[in-house]
C-alpha positions as CSV (number, residue, x, y, z in Angstrom):
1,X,22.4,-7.0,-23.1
2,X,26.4,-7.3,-22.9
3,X,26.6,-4.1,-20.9
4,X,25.8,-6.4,-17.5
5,X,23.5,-3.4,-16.6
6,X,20.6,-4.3,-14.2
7,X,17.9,-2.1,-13.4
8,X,15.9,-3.1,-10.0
9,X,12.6,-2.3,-11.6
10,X,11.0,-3.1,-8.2
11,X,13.4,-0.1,-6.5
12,X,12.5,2.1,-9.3
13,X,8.9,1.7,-9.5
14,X,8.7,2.0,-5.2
15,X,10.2,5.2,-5.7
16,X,8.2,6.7,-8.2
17,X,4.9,5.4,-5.5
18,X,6.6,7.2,-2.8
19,X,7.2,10.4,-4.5
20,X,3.6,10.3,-5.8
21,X,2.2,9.8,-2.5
22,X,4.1,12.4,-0.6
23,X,1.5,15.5,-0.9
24,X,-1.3,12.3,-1.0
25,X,-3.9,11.6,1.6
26,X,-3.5,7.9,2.1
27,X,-4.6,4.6,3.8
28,X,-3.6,1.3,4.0
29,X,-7.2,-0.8,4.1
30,X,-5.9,-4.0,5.9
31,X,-3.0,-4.4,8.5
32,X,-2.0,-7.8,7.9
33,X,1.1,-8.9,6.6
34,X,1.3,-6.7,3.3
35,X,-0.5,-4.0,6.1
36,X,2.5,-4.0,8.0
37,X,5.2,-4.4,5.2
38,X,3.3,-1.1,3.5
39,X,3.3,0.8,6.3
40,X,6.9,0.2,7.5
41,X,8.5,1.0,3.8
42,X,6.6,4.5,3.8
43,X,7.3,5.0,7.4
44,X,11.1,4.3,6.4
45,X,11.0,6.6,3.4
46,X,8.3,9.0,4.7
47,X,9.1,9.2,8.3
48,X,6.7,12.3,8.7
49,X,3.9,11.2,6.4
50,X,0.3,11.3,8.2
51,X,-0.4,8.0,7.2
52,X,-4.5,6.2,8.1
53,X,-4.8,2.6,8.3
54,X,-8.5,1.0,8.4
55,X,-8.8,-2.8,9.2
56,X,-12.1,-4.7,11.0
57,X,-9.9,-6.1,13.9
58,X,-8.5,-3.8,16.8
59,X,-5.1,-2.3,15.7
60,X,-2.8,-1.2,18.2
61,X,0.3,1.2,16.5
62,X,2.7,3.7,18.5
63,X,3.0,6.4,16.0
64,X,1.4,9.9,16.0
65,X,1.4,10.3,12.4
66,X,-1.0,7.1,12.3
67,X,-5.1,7.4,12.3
68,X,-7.0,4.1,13.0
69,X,-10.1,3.5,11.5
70,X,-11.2,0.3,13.4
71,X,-14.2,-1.7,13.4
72,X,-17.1,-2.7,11.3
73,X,-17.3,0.2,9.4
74,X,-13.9,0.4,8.0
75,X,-14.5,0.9,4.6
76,X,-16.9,3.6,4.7
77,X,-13.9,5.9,4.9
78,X,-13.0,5.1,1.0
79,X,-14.0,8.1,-0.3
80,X,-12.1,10.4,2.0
81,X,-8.8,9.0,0.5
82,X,-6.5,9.9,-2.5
83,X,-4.6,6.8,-2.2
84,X,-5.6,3.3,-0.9
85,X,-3.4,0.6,-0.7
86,X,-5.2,-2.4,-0.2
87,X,-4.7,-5.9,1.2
88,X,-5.2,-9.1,-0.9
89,X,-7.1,-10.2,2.5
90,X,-9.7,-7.6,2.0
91,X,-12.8,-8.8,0.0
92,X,-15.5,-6.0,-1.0
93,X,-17.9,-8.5,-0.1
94,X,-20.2,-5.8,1.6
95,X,-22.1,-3.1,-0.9
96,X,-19.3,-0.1,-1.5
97,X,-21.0,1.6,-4.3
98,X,-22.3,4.6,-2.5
99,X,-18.9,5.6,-1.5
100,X,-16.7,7.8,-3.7
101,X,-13.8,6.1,-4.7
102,X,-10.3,7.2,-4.0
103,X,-7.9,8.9,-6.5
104,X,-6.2,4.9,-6.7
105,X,-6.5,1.8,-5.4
106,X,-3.1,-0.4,-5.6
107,X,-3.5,-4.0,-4.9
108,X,-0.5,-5.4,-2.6
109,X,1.0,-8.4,-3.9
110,X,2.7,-10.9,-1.7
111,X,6.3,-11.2,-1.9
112,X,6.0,-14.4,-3.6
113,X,4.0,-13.7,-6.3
114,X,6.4,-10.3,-7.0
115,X,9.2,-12.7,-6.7
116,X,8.0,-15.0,-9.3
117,X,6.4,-12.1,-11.8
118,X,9.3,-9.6,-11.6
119,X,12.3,-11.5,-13.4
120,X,10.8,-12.6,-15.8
121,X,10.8,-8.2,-17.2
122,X,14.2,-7.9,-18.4
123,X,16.6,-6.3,-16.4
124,X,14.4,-6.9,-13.7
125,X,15.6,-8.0,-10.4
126,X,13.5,-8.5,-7.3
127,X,13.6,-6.1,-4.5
């Protein structure tokens, strides 16, 4: 460890997600917080990228690229994804099971909790 190389494993392992998802359908279930964050760091690195995004409240977004899915409903749309990236907010509380699952599911984390998790990897650094 004398070389005073760091690695932002966080950078690294957002970039490998982003070139995954670029030929991906996807949809970001829940437009909270992590919602918003997920959305505007594809948007930033995908500026293009038809991107969905399914929450139970009214959404309101000025971007063509962007499908709502709005409503009580919102989760029936699962199946029809490759990629979901869902909030921490989001509780399968009602019965899912019938719906095909998507290709993946990744969990957003809040920043804290990356913050406290991430430097502990060495050569780790928090985005």
């Amino acid at each position: 460890m004398g070389s005073g190389l760091k690695i932002n494993c966080g950078e690294i392992f957002m970039s490998q997600i982003i070139e995954y998802i670029k030929e991906k359908k996807i949809l970001i279930l829940g437009y909270g917080r992590e919602g918003i964050s997920t959305y505007n760091y594809i948007r930033k690195h995908l500026p293009e990228k038809k991107i969905t995004i399914a929450d139970k409240n009214y959404v309101k977004i000025d971007d063509k690229n962007v499908d709502l899915i709005c409503g009580d409903d919102y989760l029936s749309y699962l199946g029809d994804f490759d990629i979901v990236f869902k909030s921490p907010g989001i509780a399968f509380l009602d019965d899912v099971s019938n719906i095909p699952p998507p290709e993946v599911v990744i969990i957003l984390l809040p920043l804290k909790l990356t913050t406290l998790y991430l430097p502990k990897v060495p050569h780790c650094l928090p985005l």
